[in-house]
N, C-alpha and C positions, 0 to 999 in steps of 0.2 A: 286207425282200427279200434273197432270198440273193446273191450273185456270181454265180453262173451264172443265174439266174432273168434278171438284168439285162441279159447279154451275152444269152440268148435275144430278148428282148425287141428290143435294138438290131439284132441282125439277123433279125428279123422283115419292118422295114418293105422295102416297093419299092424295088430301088435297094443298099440297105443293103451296105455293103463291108466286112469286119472286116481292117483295114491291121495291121501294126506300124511307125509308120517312125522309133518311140520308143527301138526295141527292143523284145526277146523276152516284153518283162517287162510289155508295156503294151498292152491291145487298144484299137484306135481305130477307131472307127464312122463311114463316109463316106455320102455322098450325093451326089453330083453333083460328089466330089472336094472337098466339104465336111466337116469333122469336126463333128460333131454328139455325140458320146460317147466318153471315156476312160474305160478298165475297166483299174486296174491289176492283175495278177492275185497280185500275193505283199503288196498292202498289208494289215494286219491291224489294225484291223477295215477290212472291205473298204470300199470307195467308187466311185463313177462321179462324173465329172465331167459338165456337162450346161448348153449353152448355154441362156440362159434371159431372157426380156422385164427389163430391167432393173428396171423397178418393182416388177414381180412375186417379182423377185432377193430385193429389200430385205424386202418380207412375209414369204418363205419365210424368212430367216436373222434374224427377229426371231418368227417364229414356234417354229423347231425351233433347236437348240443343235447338230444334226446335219448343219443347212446353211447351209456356210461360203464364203465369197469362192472362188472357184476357184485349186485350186492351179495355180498357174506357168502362168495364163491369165489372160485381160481380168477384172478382177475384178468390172467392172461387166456384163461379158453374159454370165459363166460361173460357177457353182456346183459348189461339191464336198458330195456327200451322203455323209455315213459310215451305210454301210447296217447300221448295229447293231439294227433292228426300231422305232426313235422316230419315223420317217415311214412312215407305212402304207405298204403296197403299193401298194394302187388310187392313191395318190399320185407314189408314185416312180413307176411306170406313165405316168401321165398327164404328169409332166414330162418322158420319155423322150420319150411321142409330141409335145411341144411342142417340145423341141432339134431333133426330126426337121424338123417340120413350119416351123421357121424358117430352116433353111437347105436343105431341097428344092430342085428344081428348080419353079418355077411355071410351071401350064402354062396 
């Protein structure tokens, strides 16, 4: 999945805020004043970061070599995917909509 493909995505959902409060350099994806996705935009090769069920964490980074502990986050509820094309899309996809979906608001 491309960089921009990803930032599309994150702000697709309901709600969806694109913050900088990293700086100019860093898109961050809210919800409810939750971060839910870092897009950094000059990392190369690019990546998002991506709050994530911790059991589920450990499968995804013993399954791909592309998903790693989250950088300079909870390393057990946040993943960093280096989006080089080694986790499909419909994947990266479906872990955007579950970062989202964990810190919504529930109604």
């Amino acid at each position: 999945m491309e960089r921009e493909r990803a930032r599309e995505l994150c702000a697709s959902y309901a709600g969806a805020e694109e913050t900088y409060p990293f700086g100019e350099r860093t898109a961050v994806y809210k919800v409810g004043g939750k971060m839910f996705a870092l897009v950094p935009l000059d990392a190369d090769p690019p990546t998002v970061s991506l709050k994530c069920d911790p059991e589920w964490s450990e499968a995804l980074r013993n399954a791909y070599d592309a998903v790693r502990p989250g950088y300079h986050l909870n390393k057990r509820h946040w993943n960093t995917i280096v989006l080089d094309g080694s986790v499909p899309d419909d994947e990266v996809a479906e872990l955007i909509a579950h970062s989202y979906a964990l810190v919504s608001p529930k109604r």
